[in-house]
Rosetta silent file (secondary structure, phi, psi, omega in degrees, C-alpha in Angstrom):
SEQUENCE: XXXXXXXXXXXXXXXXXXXXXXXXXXXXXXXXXXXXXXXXXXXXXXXXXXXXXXXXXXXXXXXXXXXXXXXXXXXXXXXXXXXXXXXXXXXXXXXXXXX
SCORE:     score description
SCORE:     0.000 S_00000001
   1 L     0.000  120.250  173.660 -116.204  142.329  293.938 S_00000001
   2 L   -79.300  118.292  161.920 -116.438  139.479  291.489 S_00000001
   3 L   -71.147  100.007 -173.381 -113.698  136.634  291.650 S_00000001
   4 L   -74.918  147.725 -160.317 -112.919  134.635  288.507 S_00000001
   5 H   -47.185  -19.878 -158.170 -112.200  130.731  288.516 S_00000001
   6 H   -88.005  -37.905 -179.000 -109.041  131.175  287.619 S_00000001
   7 H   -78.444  -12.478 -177.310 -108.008  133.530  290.942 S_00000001
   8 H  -123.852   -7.831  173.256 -109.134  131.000  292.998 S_00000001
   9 L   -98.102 -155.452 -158.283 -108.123  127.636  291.404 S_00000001
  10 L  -108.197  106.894  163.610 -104.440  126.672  290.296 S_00000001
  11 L   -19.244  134.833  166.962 -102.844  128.918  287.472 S_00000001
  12 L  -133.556  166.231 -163.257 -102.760  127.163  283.985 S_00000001
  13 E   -76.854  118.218  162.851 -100.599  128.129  281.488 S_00000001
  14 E   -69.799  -73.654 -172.167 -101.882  130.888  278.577 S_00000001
  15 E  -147.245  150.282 -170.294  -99.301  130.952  276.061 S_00000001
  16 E  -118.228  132.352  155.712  -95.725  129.335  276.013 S_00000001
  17 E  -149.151  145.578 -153.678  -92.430  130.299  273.760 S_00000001
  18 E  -110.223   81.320  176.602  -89.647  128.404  273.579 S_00000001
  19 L   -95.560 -158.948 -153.246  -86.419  129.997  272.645 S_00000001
  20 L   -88.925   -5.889  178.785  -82.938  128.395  272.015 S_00000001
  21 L  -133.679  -15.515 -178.983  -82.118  128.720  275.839 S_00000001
  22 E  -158.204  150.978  137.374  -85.469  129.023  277.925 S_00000001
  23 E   -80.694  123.788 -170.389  -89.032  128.397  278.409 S_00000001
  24 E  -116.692  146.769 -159.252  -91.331  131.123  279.216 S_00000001
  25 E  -151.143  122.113  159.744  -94.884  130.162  280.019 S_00000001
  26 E  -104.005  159.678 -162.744  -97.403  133.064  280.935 S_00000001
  27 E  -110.296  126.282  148.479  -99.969  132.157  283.582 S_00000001
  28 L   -17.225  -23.960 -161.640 -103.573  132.575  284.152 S_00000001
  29 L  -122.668    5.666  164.601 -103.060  134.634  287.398 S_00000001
  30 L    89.261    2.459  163.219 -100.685  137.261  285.071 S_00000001
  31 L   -67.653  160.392  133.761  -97.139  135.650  286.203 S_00000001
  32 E  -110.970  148.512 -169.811  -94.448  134.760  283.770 S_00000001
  33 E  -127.038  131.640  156.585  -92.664  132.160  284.665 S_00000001
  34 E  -139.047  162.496  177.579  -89.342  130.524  282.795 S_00000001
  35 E  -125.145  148.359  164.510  -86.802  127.796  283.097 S_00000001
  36 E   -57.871  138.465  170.612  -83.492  127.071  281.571 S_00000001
  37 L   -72.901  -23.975  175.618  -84.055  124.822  278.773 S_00000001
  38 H   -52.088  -36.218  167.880  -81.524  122.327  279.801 S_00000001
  39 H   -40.020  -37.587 -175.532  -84.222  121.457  282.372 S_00000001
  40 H  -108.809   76.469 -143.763  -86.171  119.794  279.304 S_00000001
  41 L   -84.528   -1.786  164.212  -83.679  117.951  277.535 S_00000001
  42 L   -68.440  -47.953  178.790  -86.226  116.986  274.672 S_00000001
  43 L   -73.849  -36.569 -167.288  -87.050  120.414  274.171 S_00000001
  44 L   -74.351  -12.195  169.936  -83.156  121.354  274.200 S_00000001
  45 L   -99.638  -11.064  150.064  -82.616  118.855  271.264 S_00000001
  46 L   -37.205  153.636  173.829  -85.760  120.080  269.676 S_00000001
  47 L   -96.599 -174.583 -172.159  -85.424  122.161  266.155 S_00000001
  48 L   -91.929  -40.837  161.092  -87.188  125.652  266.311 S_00000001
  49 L   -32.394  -88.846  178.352  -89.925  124.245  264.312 S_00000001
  50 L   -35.476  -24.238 -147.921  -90.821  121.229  267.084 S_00000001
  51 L  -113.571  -68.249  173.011  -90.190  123.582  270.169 S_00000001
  52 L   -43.890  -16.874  144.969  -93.062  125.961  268.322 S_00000001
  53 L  -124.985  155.352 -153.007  -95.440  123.497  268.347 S_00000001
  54 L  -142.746  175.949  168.740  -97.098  122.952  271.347 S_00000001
  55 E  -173.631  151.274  176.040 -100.880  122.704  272.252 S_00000001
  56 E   -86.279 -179.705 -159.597 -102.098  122.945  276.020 S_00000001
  57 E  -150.482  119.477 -152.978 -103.325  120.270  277.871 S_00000001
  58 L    40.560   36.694  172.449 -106.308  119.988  280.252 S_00000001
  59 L    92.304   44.622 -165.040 -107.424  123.568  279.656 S_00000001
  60 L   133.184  -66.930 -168.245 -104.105  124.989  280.551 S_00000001
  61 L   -44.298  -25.931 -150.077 -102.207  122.457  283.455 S_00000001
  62 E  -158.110  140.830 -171.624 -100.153  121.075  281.145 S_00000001
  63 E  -113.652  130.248 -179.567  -98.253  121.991  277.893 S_00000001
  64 E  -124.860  169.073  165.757  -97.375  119.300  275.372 S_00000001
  65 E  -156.500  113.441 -164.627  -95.283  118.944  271.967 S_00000001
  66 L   -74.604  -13.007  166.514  -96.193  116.309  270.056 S_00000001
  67 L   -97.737  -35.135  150.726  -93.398  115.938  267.844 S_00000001
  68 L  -112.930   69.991  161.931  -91.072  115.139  270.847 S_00000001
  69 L    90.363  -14.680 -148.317  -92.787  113.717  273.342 S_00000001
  70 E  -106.313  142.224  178.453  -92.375  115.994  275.656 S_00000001
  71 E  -118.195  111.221  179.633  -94.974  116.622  278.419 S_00000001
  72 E  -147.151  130.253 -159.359  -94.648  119.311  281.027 S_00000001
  73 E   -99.363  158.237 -179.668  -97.181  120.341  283.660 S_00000001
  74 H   -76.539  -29.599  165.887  -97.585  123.857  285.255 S_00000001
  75 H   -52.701  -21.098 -174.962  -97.358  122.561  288.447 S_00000001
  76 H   -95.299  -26.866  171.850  -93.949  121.410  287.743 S_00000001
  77 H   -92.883  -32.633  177.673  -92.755  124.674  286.353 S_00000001
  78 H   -55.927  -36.718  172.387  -94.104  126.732  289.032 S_00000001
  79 H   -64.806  -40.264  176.650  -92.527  124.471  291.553 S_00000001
  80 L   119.216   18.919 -168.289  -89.030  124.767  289.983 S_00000001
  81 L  -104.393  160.230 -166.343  -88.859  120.926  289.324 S_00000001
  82 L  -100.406 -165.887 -168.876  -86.955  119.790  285.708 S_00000001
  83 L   -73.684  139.208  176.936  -87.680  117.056  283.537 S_00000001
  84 L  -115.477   38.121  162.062  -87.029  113.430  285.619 S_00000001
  85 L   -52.676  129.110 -171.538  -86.427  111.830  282.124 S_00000001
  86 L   -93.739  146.328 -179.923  -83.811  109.104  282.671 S_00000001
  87 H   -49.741  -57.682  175.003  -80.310  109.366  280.565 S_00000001
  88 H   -17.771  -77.703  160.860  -81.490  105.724  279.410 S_00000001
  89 H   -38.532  -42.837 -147.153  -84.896  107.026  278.015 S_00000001
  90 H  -109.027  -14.569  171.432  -83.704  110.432  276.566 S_00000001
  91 H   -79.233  -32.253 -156.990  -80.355  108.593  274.925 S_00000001
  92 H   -68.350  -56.583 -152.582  -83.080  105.533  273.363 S_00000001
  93 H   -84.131   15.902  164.921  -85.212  108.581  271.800 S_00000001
  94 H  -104.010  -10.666 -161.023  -82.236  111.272  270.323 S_00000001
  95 H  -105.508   -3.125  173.006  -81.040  107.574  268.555 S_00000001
  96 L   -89.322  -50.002 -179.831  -84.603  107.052  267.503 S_00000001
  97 L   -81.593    2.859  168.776  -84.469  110.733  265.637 S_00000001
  98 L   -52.294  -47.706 -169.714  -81.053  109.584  264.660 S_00000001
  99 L   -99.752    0.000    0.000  -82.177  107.151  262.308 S_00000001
């Protein structure tokens, strides 16, 4: 029986979509995994346009979107942990698309 890299390293992320309430991220190893969107608070202030583009990051670990900013690794959704963006930071940057 052949094993593929992927069954034996750390799941990376396949394909992501982003609706108006959750992220769903399917996984190398055939999970799907989602979070409440509130969790990303970049993403939850995102238009449907921004939240639709995405591009992965280190073949998979990591998911980015480049129009806000936002960075979020598979390790971090698999664990269950949210965004540790500070109110400070995430109030400078909605008053930065503000203007």
């Amino acid at each position: 029986m052949s094993t593929s890299s992927n069954e034996i390293g750390k799941p990376v992320a396949m394909t992501v979509d982003v609706t108006d309430d959750t992220i769903s991220v399917e996984l190398s190893d055939g999970r799907n995994i989602s979070a409440p969107l509130t969790w990303y608070p970049r993403l939850e202030h995102a238009t449907s346009k921004e939240r639709k583009n995405w591009e992965l990051l280190g073949s998979g670990s990591g998911i980015h979107w480049p129009e806000v900013d936002e960075d979020i690794s598979v390790e971090s959704l698999v664990a269950g942990r949210p965004s540790n963006e500070s109110q400070a930071s995430l109030r400078k940057w909605l008053d930065s698309r503000r203007a």
